[in-house]
Chimera marker file (.cmm) of the C-alpha trace (Angstrom):
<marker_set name="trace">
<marker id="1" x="38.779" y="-5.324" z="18.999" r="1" g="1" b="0" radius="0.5"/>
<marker id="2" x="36.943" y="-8.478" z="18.566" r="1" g="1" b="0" radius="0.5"/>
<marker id="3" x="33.613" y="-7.182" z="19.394" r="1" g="1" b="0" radius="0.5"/>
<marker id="4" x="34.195" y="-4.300" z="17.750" r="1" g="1" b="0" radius="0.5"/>
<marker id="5" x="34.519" y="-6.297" z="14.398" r="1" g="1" b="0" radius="0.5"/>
<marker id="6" x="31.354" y="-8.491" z="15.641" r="1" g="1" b="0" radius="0.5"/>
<marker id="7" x="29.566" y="-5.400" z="16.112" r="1" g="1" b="0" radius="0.5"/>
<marker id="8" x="30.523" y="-3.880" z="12.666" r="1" g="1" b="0" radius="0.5"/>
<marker id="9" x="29.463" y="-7.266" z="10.878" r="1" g="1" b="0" radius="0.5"/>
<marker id="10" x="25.741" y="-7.279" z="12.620" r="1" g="1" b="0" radius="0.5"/>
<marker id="11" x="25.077" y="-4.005" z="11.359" r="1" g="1" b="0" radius="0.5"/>
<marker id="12" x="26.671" y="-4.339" z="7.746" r="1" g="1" b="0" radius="0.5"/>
<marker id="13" x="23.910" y="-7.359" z="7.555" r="1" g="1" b="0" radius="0.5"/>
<marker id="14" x="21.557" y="-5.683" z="9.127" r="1" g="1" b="0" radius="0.5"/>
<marker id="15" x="21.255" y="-2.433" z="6.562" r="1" g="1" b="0" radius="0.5"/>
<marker id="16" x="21.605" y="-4.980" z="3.716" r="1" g="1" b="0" radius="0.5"/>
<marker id="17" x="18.764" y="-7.139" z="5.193" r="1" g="1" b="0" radius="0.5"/>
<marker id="18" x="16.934" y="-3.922" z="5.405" r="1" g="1" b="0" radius="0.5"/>
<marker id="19" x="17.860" y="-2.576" z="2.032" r="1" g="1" b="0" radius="0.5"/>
<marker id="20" x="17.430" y="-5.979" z="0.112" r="1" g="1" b="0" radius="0.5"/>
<marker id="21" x="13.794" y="-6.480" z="1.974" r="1" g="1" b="0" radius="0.5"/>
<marker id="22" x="12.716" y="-2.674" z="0.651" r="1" g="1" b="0" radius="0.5"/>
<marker id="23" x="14.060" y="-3.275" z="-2.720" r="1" g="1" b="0" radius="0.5"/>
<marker id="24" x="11.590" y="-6.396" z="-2.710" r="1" g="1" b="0" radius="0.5"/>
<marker id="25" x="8.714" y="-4.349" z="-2.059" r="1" g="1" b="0" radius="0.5"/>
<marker id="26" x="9.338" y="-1.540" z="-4.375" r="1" g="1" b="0" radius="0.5"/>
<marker id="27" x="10.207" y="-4.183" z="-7.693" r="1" g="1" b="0" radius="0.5"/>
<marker id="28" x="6.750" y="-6.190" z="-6.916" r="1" g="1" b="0" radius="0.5"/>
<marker id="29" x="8.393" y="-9.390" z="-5.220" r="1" g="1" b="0" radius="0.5"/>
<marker id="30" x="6.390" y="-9.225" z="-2.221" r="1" g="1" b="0" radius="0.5"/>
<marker id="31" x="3.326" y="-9.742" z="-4.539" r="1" g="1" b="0" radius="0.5"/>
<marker id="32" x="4.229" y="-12.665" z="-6.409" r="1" g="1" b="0" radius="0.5"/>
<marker id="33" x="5.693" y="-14.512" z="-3.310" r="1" g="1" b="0" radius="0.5"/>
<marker id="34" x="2.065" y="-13.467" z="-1.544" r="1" g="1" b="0" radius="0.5"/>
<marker id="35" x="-0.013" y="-15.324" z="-4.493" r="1" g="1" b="0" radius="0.5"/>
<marker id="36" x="2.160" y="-18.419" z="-4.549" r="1" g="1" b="0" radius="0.5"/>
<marker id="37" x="1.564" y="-18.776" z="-0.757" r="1" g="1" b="0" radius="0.5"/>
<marker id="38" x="-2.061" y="-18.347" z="-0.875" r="1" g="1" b="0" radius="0.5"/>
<marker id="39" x="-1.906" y="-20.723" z="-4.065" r="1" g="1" b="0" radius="0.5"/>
<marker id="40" x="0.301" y="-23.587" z="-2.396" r="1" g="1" b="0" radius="0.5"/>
<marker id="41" x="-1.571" y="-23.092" z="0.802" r="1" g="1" b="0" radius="0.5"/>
<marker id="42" x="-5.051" y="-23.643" z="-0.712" r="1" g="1" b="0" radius="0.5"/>
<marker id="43" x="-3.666" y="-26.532" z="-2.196" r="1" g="1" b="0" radius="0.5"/>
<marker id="44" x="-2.568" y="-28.236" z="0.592" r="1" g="1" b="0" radius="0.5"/>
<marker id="45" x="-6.160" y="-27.513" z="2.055" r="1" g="1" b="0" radius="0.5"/>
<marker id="46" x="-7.699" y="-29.036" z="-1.102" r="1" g="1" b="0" radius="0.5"/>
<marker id="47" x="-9.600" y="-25.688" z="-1.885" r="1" g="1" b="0" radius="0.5"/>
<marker id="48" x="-7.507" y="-25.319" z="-4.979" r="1" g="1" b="0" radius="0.5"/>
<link id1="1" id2="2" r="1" g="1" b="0" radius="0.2"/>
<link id1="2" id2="3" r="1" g="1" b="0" radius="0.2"/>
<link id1="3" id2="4" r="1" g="1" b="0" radius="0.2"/>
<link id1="4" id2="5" r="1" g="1" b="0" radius="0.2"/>
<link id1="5" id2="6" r="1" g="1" b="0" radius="0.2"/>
<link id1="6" id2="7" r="1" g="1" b="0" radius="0.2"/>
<link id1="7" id2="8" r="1" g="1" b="0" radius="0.2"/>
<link id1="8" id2="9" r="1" g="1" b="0" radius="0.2"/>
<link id1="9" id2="10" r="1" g="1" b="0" radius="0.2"/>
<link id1="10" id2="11" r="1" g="1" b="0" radius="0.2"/>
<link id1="11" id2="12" r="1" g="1" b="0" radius="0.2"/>
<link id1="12" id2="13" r="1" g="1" b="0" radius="0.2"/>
<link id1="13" id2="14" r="1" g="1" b="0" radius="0.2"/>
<link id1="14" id2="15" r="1" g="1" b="0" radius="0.2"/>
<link id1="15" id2="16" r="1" g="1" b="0" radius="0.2"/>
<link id1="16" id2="17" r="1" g="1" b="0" radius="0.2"/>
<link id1="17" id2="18" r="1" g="1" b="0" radius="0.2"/>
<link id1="18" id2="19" r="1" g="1" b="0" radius="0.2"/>
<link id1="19" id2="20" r="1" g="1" b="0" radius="0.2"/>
<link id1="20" id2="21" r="1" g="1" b="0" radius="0.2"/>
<link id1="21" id2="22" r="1" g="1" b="0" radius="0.2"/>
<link id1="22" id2="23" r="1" g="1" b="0" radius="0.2"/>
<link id1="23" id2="24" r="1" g="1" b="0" radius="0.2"/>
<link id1="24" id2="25" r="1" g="1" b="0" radius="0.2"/>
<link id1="25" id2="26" r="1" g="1" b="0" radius="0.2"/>
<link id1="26" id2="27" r="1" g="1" b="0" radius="0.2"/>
<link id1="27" id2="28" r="1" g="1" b="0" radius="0.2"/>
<link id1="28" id2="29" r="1" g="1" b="0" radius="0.2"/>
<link id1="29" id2="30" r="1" g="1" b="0" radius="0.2"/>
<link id1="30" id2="31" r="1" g="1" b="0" radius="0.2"/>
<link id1="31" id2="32" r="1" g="1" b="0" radius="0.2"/>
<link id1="32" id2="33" r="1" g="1" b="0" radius="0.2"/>
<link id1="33" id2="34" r="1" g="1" b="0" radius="0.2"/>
<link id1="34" id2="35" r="1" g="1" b="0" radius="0.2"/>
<link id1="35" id2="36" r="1" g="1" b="0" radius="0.2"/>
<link id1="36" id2="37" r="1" g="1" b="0" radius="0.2"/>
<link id1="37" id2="38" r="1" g="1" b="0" radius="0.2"/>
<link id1="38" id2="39" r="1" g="1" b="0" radius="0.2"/>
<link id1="39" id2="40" r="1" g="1" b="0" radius="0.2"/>
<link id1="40" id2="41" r="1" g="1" b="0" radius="0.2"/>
<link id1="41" id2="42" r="1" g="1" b="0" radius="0.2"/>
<link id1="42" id2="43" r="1" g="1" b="0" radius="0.2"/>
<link id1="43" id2="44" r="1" g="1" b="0" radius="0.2"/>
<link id1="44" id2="45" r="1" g="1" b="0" radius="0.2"/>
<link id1="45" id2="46" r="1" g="1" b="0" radius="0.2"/>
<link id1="46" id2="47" r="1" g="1" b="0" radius="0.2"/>
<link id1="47" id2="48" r="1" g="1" b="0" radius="0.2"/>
</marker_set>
């Protein structure tokens, strides 16, 4: 019963890993966290 429960709990967090990460996408997050990487990463580099 134990791994049943285990198993059950991996893929609840696994569809709302999945779900959250698409939602991301679709609302524009995945943009704005692409330009601040690029912008703290030139930075570092001193190209910024």
């Amino acid at each position: 019963m134990r791994e049943n429960t285990l198993k059950a709990v991996r893929i609840c967090l696994l569809v709302l890993a999945i779900t959250l990460i698409i939602h991301g996408i679709f609302n524009g997050s995945m943009r704005d966290v692409l330009f601040k990487a690029v912008r703290i990463c030139t930075e570092c580099i001193g190209l910024g």
